[in-house]
N, C-alpha and C positions, 0 to 999 in steps of 0.2 A: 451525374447531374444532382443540384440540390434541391431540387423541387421546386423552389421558390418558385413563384409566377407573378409578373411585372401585365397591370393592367394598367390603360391610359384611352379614355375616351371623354367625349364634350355630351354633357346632361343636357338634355333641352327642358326646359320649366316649363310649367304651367300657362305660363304667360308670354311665353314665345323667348324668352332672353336663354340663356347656355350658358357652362359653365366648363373648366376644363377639369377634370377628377381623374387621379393618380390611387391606384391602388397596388399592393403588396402583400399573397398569401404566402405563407409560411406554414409548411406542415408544421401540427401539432407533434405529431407522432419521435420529430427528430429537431424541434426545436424549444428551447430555453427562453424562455422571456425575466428579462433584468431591469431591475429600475436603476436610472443613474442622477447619484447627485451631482451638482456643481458648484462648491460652494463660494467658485471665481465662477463668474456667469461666462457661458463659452455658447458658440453659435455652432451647433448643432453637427452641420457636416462639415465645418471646417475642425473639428474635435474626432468627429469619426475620421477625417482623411489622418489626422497626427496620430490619431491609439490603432490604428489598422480594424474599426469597426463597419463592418459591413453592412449592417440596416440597423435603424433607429426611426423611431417618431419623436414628436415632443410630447413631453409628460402636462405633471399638472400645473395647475395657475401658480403665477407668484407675485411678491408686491414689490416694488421700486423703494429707496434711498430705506435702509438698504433692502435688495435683491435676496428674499427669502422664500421659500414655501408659502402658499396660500393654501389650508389645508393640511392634514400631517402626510407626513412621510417619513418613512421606514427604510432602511437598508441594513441588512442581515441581522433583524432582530432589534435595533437600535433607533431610536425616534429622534432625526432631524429638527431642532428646534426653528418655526416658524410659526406665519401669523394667523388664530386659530380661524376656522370656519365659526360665523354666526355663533353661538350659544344652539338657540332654537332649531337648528337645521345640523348641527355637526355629524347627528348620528344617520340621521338620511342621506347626506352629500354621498354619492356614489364613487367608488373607488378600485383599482387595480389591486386585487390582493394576489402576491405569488408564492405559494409554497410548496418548495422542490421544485418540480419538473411542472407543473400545473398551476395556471392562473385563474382566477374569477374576477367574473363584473359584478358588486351586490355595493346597496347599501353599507355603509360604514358599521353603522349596528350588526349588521351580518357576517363580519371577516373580524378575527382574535383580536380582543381589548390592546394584546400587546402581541401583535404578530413576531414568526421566531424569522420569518422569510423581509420580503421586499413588500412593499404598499405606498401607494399616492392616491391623494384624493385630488379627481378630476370630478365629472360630473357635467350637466344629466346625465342619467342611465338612460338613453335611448332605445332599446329594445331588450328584454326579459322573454328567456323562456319564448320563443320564438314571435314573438308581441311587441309593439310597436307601443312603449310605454310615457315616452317624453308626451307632458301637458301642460302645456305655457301655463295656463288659465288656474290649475290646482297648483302648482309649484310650490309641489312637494319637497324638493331639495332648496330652496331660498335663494335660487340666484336672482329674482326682480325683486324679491324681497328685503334682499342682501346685495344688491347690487352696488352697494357705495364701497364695499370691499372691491371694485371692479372700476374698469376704465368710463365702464356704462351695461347696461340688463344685455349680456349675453343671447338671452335665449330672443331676440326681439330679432328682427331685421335676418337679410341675405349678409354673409363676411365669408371668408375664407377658414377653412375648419379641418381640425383632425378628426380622426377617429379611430378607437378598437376594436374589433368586432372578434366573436367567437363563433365558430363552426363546427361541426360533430370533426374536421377533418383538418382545419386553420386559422391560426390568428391572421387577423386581415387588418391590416393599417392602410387607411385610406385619409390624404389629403384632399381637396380641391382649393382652386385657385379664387381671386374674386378682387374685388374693389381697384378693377378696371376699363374703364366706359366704353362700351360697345364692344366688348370682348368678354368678359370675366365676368356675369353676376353675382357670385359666392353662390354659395347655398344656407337656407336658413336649418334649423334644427331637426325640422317636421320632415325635411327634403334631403337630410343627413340620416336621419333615421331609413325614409325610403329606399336610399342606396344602400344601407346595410344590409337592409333585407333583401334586397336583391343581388348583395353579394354571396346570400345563403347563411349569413350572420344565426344564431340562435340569442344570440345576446350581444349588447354593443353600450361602449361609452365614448362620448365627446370628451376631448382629450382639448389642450388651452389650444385658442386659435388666433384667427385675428392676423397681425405682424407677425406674429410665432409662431403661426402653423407651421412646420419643420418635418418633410420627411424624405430619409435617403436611406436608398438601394445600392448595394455595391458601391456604396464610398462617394455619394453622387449627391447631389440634393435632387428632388424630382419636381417639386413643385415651386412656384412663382411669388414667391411671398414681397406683398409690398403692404407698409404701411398705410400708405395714405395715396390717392389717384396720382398725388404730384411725383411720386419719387423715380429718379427716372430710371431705374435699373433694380431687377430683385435680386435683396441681399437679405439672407437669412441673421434675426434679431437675438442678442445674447438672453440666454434661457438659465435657467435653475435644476430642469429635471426631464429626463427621456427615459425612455421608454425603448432596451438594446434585445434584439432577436439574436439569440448567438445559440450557434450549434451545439446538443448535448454530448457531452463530453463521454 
């Protein structure tokens, strides 16, 4: 066996609505986390079914016409050119640093000016150091502040979402579903955050969501992604950057 462990249960909210939440531990101990660029936008598990990749999330944000990075990224050492984060907020946007065998969730300021590994800037930092750190109201990383880089303020409302989370024992990639009436609430950030921690998370980032939330196990997509309430079927939306669990070598 690979350890991995495939969870899948319905959140019930505060407010009596549910939601459906897909989650995916991965030992630390025998797993590799990869950032992948795309510099042709590719939909997520239909790219893992053609390269034979076994799990993936989606990575960080990107902007339309043309389809770039929102925030920098990095792959082995080398800076993806895209469209920068705010001025004011670049060095707090929180981000996926990997080098070697070992990843972190920190602040941009906190991971090498010019990493020699992989790095994407997602963000919020959702939980630090086993603390439940997202705060709309301080927004500290500039996404309602910065939000015109965005379709609309992220961190506001229930939508469909990724996530990373970090464990003394595994990376945990968790989507849930959402923007589906009478079935799907999404989850908001504060209620993203709380699932991390109760997936044993020590530290966790929101990763781009929305229509792009994206994530497959064994070559699958797992979750329900739909843009908007009308579309009649979920199809996973073409992306920029993920987020590959691949066994160490």
């Amino acid at each position: 066996m690979d350890g991995i462990e495939y969870l899948l249960w319905r959140q019930t909210l505060a407010d009596g609505r549910a939601t459906t939440v897909y989650a995916v531990r991965h030992p630390r101990a025998t797993t590799r986390l990869r950032v992948a660029h795309f510099p042709q936008t590719e939909r997520l598990d239909v790219w893992c079914a053609a390269h034979g990749v076994d799990e993936a999330i989606i990575g960080g944000f990107f902007v339309r016409d043309p389809y770039r990075p929102l925030g920098e990224l990095w792959i082995d050492g080398r800076a993806v050119p895209g469209e920068p984060v705010v001025p004011a907020y670049a060095a707090a946007r929180a981000c996926v640093a990997v080098a070697g065998d070992e990843a972190d969730l920190v602040p941009r300021a906190h991971a090498p000016l010019e990493p020699a590994g992989d790095l994407v800037q997602a963000g919020p930092l959702l939980i630090r150091d086993g603390t439940v750190v997202f705060d709309r109201e301080r927004d500290e990383e500039g996404f309602s502040s910065g939000c015109g880089q965005f379709d609309s303020d992220i961190t506001e409302g229930r939508h469909p979402r990724a996530a990373l989370g970090i464990s003394d024992e595994h990376y945990v990639a968790v989507a849930c579903d959402g923007r589906r009436s009478r079935v799907d609430g999404g989850l908001d950030l504060a209620e993203l955050a709380t699932v991390m921690l109760e997936l044993g998370a020590h530290s966790a980032i929101n990763l781009d969501g929305g229509g792009s939330t994206t994530l497959v196990h064994r070559r699958h997509l797992l979750n329900r992604p739909y843009s908007t309430q009308d579309q009649p079927a979920p199809e996973s939306r073409p992306i920029v950057s993920a987020l590959l669990f691949e066994r160490r070598g």
